[in-house]
C-alpha positions as CSV (number, residue, x, y, z in Angstrom):
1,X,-20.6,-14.0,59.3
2,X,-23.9,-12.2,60.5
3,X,-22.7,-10.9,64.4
4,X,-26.2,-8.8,65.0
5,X,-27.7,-10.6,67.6
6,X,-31.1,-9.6,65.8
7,X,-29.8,-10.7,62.6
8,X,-29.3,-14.0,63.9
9,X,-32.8,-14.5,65.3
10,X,-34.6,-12.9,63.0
11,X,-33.2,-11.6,60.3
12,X,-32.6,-7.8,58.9
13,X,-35.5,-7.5,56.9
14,X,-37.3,-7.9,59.9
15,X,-35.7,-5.5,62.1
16,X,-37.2,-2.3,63.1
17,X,-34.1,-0.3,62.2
18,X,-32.7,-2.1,59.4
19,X,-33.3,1.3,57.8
20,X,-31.1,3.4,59.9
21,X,-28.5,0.3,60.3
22,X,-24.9,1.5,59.0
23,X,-23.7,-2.1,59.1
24,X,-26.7,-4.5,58.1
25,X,-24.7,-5.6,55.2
26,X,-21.3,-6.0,57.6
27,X,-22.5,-7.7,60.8
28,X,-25.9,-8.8,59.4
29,X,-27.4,-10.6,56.6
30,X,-29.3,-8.0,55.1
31,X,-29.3,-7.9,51.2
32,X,-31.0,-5.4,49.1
33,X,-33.8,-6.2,46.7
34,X,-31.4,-6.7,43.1
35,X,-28.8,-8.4,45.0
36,X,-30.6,-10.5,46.0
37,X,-32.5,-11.5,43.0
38,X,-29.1,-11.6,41.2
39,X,-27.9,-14.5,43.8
40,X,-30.9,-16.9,42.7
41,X,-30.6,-19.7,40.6
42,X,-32.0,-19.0,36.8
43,X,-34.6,-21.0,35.6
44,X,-33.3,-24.8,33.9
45,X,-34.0,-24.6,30.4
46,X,-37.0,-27.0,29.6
47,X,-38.3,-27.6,32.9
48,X,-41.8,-26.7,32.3
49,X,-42.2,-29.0,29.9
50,X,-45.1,-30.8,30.1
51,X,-44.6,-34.5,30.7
């Protein structure tokens, strides 16, 4: 549950401190760069398949 007030509007990647924040990933919804790619969806297999 993000609880940042500035998380909530705008998110921690686009705070000014989300650098010097010792609880972005506690009361906000910052995640860093290989988490987040490890959360996305892979690719479906076959689904640039030309029709």
């Amino acid at each position: 549950m993000t609880l940042c007030p500035i998380a909530l509007t705008a998110g921690c990647n686009k705070c000014p401190l989300v650098s010097a924040c010792p609880l972005k990933g506690i009361i906000g919804d910052y995640k860093a760069p290989q988490d987040a790619a490890r959360t996305q969806a892979p690719p479906k297999p076959g689904g640039d398949k030309p029709a």
